[in-house]
BAPALO-190717 format. One record per residue (C-alpha): residue number from 0; x, y, z. Coordinates in Angstrom, 2 decimals, decimal comma. Example, Ala and Ser with C-alpha at 12.3 -4.5 7.8 and 13.67 -1.06 7.14 Angstrom:
// BAPALO-190717
ATOM fise      c1      c2      c3
ATOM    0   12,30   -4,50    7,80
ATOM    1   13,67   -1,06    7,14
***
This chain:
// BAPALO-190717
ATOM fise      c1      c2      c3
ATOM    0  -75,77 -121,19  -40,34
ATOM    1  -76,75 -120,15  -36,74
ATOM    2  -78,05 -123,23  -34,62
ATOM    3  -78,37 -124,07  -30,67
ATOM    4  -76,83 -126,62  -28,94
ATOM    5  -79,87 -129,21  -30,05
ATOM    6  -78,08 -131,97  -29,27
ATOM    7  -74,92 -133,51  -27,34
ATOM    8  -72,89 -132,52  -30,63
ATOM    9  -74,50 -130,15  -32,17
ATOM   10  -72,24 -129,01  -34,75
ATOM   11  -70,70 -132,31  -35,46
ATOM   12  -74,29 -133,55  -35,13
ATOM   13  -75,68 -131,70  -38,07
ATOM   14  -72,04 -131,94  -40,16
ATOM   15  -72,87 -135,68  -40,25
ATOM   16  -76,35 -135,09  -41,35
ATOM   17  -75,37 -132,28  -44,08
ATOM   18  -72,09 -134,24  -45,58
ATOM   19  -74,49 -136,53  -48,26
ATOM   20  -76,01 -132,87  -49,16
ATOM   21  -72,61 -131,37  -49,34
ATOM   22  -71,54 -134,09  -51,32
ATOM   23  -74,29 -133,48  -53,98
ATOM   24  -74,28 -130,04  -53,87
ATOM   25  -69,96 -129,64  -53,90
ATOM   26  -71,06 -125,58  -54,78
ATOM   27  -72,59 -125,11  -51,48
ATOM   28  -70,40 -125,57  -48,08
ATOM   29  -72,46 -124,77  -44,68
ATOM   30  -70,38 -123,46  -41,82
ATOM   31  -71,96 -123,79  -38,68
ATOM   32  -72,10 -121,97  -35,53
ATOM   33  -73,70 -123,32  -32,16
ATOM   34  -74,74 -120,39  -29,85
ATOM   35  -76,23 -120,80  -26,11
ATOM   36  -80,16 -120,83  -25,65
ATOM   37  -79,38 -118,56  -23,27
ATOM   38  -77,63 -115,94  -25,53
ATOM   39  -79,72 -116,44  -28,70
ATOM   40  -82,50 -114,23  -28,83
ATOM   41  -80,11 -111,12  -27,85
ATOM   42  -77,60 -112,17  -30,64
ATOM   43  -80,62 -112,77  -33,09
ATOM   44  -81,98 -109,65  -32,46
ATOM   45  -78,97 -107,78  -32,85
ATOM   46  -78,19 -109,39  -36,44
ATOM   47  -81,69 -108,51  -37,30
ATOM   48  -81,49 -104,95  -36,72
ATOM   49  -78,00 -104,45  -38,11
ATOM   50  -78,25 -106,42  -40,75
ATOM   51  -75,33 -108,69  -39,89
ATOM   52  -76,75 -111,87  -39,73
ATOM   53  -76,09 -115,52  -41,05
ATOM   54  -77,30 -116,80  -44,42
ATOM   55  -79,49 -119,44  -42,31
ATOM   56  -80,29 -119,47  -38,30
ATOM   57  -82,13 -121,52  -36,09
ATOM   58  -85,26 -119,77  -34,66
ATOM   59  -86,93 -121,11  -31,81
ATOM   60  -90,31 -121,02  -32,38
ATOM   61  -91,79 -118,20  -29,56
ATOM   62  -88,89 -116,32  -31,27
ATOM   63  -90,94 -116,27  -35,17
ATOM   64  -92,72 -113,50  -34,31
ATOM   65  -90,13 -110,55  -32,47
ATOM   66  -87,62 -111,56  -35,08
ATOM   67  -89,79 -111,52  -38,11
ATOM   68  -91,65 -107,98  -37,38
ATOM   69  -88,00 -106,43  -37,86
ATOM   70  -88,64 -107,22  -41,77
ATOM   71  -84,78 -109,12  -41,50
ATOM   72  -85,99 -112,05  -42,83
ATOM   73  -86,98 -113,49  -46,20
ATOM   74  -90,86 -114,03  -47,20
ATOM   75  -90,48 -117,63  -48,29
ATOM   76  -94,20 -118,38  -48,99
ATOM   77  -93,94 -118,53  -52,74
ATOM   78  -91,19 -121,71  -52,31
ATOM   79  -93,39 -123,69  -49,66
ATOM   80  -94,71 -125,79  -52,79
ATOM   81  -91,32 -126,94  -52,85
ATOM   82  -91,83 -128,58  -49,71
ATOM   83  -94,86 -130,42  -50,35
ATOM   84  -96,88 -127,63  -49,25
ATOM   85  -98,16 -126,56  -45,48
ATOM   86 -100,03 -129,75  -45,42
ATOM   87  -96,85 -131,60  -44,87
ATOM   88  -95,92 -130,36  -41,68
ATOM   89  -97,78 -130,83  -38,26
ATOM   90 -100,90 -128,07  -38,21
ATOM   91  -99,86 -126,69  -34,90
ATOM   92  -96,15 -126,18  -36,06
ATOM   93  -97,24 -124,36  -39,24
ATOM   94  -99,49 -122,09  -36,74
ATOM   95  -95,76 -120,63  -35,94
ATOM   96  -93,95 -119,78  -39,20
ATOM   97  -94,83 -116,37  -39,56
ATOM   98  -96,15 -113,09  -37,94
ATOM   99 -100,00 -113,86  -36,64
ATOM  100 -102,19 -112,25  -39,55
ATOM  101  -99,31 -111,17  -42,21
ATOM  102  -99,63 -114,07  -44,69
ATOM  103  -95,92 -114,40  -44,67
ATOM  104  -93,95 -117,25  -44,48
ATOM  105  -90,83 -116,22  -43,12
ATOM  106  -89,62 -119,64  -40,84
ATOM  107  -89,83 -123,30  -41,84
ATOM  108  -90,88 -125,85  -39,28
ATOM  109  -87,50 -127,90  -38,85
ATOM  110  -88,14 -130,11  -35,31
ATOM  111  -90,92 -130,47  -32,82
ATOM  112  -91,20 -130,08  -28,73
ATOM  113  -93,83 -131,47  -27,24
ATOM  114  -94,43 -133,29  -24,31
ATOM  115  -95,98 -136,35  -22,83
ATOM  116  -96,57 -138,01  -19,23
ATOM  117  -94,06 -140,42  -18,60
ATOM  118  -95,04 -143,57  -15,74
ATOM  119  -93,33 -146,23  -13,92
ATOM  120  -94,94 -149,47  -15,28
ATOM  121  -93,94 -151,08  -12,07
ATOM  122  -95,66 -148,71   -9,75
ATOM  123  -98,98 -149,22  -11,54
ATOM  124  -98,52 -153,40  -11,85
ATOM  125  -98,59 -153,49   -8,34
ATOM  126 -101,64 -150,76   -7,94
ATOM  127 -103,32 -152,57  -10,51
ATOM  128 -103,34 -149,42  -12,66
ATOM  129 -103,39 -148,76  -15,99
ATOM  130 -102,99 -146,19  -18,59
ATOM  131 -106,77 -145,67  -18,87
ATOM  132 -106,18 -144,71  -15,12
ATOM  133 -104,70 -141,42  -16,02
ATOM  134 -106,72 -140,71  -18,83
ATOM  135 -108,78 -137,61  -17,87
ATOM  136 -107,88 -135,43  -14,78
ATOM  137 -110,68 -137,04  -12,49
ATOM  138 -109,04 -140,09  -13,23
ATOM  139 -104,97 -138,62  -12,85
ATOM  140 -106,08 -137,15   -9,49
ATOM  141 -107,39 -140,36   -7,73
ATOM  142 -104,63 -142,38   -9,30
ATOM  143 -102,37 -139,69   -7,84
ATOM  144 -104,05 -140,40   -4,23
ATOM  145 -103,54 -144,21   -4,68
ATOM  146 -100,35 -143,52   -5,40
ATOM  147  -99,55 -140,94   -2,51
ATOM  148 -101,90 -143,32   -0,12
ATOM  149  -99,90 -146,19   -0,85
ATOM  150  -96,39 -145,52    0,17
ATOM  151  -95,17 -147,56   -1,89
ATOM  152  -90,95 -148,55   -1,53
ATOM  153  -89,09 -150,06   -4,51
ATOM  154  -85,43 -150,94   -4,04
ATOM  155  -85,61 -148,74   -0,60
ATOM  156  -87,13 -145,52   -2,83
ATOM  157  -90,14 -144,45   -1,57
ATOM  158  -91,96 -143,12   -4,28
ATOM  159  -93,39 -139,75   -4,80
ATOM  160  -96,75 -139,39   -7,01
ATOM  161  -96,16 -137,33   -9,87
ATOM  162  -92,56 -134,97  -10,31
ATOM  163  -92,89 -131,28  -11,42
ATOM  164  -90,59 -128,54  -11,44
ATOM  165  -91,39 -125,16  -10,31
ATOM  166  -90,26 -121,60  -10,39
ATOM  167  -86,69 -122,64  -11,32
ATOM  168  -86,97 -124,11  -14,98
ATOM  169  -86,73 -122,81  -18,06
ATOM  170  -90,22 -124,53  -18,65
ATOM  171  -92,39 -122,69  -16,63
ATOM  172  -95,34 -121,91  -18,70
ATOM  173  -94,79 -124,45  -21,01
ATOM  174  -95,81 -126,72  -17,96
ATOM  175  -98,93 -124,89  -17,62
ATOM  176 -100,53 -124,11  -20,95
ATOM  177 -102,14 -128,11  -21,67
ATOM  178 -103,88 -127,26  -17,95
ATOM  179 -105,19 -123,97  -19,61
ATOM  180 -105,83 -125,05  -22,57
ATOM  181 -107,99 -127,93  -21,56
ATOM  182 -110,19 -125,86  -19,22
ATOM  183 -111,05 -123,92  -22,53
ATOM  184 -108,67 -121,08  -21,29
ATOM  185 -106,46 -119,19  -23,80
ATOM  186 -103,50 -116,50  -23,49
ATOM  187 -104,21 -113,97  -25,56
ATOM  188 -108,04 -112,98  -27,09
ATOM  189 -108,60 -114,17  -30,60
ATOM  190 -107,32 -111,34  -32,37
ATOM  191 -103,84 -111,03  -30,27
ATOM  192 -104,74 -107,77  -29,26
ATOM  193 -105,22 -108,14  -25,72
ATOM  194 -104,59 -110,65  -23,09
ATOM  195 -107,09 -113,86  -22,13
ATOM  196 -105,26 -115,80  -19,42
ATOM  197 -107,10 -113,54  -16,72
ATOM  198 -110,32 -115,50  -17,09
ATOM  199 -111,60 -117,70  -15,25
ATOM  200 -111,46 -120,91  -17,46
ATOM  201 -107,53 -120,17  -17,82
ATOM  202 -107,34 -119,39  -13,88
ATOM  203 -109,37 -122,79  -13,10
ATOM  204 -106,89 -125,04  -15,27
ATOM  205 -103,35 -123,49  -13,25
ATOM  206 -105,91 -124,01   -9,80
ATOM  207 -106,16 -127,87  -10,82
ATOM  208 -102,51 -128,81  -11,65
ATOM  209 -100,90 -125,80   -8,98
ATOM  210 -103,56 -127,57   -6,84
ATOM  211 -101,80 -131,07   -7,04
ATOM  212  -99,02 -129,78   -5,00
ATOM  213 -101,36 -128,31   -2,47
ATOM  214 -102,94 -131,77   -1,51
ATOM  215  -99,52 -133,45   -1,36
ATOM  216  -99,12 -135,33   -4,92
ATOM  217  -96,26 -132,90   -5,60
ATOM  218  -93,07 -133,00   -3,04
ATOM  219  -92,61 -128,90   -2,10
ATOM  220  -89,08 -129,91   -2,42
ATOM  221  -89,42 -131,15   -6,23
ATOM  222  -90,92 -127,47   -6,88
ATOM  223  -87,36 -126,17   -6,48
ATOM  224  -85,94 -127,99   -9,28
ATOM  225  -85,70 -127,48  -12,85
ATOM  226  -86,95 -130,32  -15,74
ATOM  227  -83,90 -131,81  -16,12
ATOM  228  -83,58 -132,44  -12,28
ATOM  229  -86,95 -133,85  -12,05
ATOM  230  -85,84 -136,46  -15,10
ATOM  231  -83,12 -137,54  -13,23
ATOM  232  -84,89 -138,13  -10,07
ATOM  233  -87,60 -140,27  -11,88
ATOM  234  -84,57 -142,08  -13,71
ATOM  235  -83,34 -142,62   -9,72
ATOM  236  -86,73 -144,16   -8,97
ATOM  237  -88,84 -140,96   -6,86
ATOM  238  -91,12 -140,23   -8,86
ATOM  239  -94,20 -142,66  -10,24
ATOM  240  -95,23 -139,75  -13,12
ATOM  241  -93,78 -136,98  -14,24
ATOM  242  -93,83 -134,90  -17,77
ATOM  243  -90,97 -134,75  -20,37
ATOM  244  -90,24 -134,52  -24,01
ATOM  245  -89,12 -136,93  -26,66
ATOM  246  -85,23 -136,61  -25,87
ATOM  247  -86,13 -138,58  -22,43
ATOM  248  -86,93 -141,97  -24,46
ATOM  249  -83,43 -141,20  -26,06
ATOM  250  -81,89 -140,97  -23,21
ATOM  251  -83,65 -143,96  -21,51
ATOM  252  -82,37 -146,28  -23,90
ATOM  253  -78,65 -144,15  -24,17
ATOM  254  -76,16 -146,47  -21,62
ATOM  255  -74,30 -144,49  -19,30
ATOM  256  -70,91 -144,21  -20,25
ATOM  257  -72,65 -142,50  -23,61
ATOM  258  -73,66 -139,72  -21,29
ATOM  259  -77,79 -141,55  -20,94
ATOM  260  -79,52 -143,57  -18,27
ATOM  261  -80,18 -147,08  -19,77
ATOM  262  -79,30 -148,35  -16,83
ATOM  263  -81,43 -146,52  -14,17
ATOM  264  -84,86 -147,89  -12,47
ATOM  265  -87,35 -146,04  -14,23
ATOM  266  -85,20 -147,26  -17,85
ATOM  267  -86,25 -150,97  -17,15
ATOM  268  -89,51 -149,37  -15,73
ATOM  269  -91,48 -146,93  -17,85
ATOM  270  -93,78 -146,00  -20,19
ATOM  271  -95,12 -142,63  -22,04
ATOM  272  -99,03 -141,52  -21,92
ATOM  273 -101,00 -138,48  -23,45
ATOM  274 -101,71 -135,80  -21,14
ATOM  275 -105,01 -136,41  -19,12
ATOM  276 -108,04 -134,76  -20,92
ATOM  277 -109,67 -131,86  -18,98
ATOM  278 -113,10 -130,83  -19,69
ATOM  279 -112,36 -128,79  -22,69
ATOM  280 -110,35 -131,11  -24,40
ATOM  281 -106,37 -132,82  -24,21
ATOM  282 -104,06 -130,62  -25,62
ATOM  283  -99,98 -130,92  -25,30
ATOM  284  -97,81 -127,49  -25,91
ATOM  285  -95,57 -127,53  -29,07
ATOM  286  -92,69 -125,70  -29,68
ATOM  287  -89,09 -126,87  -31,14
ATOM  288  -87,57 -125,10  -33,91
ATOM  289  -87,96 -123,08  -36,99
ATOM  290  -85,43 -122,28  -39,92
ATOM  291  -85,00 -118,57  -41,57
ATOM  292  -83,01 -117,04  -44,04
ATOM  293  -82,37 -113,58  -43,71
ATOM  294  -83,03 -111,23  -45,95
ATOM  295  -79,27 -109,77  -46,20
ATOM  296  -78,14 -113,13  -46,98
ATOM  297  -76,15 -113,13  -50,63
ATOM  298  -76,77 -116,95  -50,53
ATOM  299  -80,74 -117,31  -51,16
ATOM  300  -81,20 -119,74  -53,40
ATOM  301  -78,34 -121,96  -51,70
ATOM  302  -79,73 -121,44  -48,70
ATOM  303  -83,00 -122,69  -49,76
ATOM  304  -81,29 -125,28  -51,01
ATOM  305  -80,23 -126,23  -47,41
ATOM  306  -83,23 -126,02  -46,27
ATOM  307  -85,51 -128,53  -48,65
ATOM  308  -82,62 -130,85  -47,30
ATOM  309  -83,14 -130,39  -43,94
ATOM  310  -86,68 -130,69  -44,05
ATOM  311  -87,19 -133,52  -46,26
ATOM  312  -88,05 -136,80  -45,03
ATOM  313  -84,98 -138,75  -44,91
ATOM  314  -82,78 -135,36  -42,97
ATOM  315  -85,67 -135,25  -40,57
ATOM  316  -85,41 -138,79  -39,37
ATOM  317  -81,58 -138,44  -38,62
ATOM  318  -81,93 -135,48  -36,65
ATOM  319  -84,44 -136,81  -34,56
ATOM  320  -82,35 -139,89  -34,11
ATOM  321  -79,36 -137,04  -33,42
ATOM  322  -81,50 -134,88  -31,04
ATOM  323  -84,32 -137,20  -29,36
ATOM  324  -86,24 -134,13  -30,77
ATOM  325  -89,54 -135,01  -33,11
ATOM  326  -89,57 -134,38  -37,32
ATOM  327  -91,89 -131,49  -38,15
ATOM  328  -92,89 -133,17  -41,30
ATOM  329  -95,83 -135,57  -41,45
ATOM  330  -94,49 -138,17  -43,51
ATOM  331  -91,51 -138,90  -40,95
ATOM  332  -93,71 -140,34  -38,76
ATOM  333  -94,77 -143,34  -40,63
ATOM  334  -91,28 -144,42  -40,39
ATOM  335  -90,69 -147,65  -38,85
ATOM  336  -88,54 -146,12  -35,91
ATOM  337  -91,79 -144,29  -34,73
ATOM  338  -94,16 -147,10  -35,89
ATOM  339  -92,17 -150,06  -34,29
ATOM  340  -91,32 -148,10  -30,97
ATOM  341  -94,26 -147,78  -28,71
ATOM  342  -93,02 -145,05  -26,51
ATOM  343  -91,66 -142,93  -29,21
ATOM  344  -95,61 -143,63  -30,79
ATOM  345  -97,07 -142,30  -28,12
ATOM  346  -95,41 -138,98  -28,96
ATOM  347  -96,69 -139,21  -32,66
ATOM  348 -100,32 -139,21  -30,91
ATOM  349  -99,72 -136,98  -28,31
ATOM  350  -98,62 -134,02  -31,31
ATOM  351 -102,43 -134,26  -32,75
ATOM  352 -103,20 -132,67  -29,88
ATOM  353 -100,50 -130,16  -29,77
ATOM  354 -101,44 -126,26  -29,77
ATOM  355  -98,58 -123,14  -30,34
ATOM  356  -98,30 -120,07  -28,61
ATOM  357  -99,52 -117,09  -30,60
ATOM  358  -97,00 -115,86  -33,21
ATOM  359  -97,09 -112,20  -32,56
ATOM  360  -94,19 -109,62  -32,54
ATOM  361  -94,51 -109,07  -28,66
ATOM  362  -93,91 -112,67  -27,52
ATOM  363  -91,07 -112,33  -26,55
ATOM  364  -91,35 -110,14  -23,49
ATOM  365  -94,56 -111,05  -22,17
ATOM  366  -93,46 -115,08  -21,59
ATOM  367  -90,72 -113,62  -19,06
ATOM  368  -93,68 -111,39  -17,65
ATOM  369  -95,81 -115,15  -16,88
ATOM  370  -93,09 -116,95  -16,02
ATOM  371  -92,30 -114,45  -13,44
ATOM  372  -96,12 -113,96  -11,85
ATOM  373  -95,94 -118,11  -12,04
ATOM  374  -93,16 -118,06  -10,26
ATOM  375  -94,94 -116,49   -7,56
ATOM  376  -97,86 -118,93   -7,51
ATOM  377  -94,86 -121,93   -7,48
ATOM  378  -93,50 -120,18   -4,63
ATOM  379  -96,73 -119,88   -2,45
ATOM  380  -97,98 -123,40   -3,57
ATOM  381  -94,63 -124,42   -2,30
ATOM  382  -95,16 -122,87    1,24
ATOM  383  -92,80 -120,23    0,74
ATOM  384  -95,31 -117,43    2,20
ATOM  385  -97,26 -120,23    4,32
ATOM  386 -100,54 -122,00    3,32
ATOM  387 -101,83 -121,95   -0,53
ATOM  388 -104,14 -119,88   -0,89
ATOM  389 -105,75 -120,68   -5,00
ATOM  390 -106,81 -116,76   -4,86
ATOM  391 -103,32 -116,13   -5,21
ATOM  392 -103,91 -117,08   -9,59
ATOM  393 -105,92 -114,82   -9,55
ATOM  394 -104,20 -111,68   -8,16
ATOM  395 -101,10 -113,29  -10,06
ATOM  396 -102,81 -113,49  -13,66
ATOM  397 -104,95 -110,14  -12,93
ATOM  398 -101,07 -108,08  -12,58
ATOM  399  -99,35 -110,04  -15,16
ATOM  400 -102,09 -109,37  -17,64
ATOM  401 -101,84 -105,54  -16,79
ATOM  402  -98,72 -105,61  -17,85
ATOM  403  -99,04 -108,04  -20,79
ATOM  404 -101,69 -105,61  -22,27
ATOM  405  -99,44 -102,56  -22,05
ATOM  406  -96,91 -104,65  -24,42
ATOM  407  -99,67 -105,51  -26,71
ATOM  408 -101,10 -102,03  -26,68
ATOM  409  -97,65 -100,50  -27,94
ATOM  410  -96,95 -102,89  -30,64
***
């Protein structure tokens, strides 16, 4: 089994959760192998087309669709009754377990990415805000004025408005889609064939949030970091808002000679909100992870096997306990640690109004080709090329789509 580092451990992470199976199963042994995010896809891809893969692997899920249209992986649909059916997973990470429009099931939903807005408590006690003040973007934007008006010091910090990375993370359009998405915009055109994020209503949701920095919400300085740089200056105390996943609750309440931040500012300080509806609707991107088995594999039914474990109930819970990560199954989330933690709720909300990325074959290329045109709008909203002009989404989106529609054209 091929996996990613998911976790602190991740081998020894996922050997803890698979030794009860092992133990119940004593004909089926599962040797893991952790390979870097950053090498994966290339590795993937080359096991796909030779044909020298792993009986299982990890698939992230903007990965479904390049890996599954080299036919290297098995069509699983007839066995998701074993699981409890579709219906047991979240709707929006079911939206990514097989190629867009061929009926296949050919990767299981195995954990969840989303995100959420994460506040200092302390900052809005003594604004006299509350959650309902960041509710819809109308709302966000004049809290994010009080906040920036206020100049506010705690412990000697002075404290930023809201915390968002730029050109330099690995989560650049991942930080953009719930802005598109809720000004009705979309990425691609309803039948994949062509790109969508050219319009205007996709253009007016990156001028809102891109716009933030622009009036001074958004340090230029914070648009040269990466997510896990902004998390650690909101730990510090900088930042009043800023957006994260799950794994930041873990962390929060991790001390720090476990490698976490229990004992930071924002730890004693925080809590976790939906993003702010726009006037289309709230939505928060999902992503996370996927499992496969490919079709080479001489191990099917055992790797099935592994599978239904690792997507059942009871596996799901420990790995999210193990990762920070959220179950993709349903069911998980009526467990008490979701139900009894508030902040960890909030994220069991915020997934109802999750949304995937297409699943199409020729995903893979054309997220470099945004994230590289965003990068450009980052660096002018930064003040890299002098004052922000918003025309600049447009001339952005109108090249990247140019060359977004040549990919789709030649798939």
């Amino acid at each position: 089994m091929w996996i990613m580092p998911n976790s602190p451990r991740p081998v020894k992470d996922l050997q803890a959760i698979l030794s009860e199976f092992e133990k119940a199963n004593p004909d089926i042994h599962v040797e893991i192998t952790s390979i870097d995010w950053g090498a994966a896809l290339t590795k993937l891809t080359t096991a796909a087309i030779s044909g020298q893969g792993p009986d299982i692997t990890q698939l992230g899920t903007t990965w479904v669709g390049v890996i599954s249209a080299t036919n290297a992986l098995s069509d699983l649909s007839k066995k998701v009754p074993d699981l409890g059916g579709k219906e047991a997973f979240l709707p929006a990470s079911w939206t990514t377990t097989g190629l867009a429009g061929s009926h296949k099931v050919t990767a299981i939903p195995w954990f969840v990415d989303a995100r959420a807005l994460y506040y200092r408590t302390d900052v809005f006690k003594k604004l006299n805000l509350t959650e309902s003040d960041i509710a819809t973007w109308d709302k966000f934007e004049k809290t994010l004025k009080k906040i920036k008006d206020a100049r506010l010091k705690i412990n000697d910090m002075p404290i930023k408005a809201l915390g968002v990375p730029g050109k330099n993370d690995w989560n650049v359009l991942h930080n953009l889609t719930p802005w598109i998405w809720a000004w009705g915009g979309s990425l691609l055109n309803t039948n994949n064939t062509a790109s969508a994020f050219q319009q205007d209503p996709s253009k007016n949701g990156v001028k809102f949030f891109v716009g933030l920095a622009q009036k001074g919400y958004i340090p230029s300085s914070c648009l040269e970091l990466n997510t896990a740089q902004v998390a650690a200056e909101f730990n510090e105390g900088k930042y009043a808002m800023y957006f994260d996943t799950p794994a930041q609750v873990k962390l929060l309440s991790t001390p720090y000679e476990k490698g976490g931040a229990a004992g930071s500012i924002a730890a004693q300080n925080y809590g976790v909100a939906l993003y702010p509806a726009g006037p289309k609707g709230r939505f928060t991107f999902i992503g996370g992870s996927n499992l496969s088995v490919f079709r080479t594999s001489k191990h099917q039914a055992e790797a099935w096997r592994v599978i239904q474990y690792l997507t059942s109930k009871e596996a799901q819970l420990k790995y999210a306990d193990a990762t920070g990560f959220l179950p993709a199954r349903q069911d998980a989330f009526k467990d008490k640690s979701f139900t009894s933690n508030k902040k960890r709720a909030k994220f069991v909300e915020a997934v109802k109004y999750g949304k995937a990325y297409p699943c199409v074959s020729a995903w893979g290329p054309i997220e470099p080709i945004m994230m590289r045109h965003i990068g450009i709008i980052w660096d002018h909203a930064a003040g890299v090329y002098g004052k922000y002009d918003p025309k600049i989404v447009d001339e952005a989106f109108l090249k990247a789509s140019k060359e977004v529609d040549i990919l789709l054209s030649e798939k």
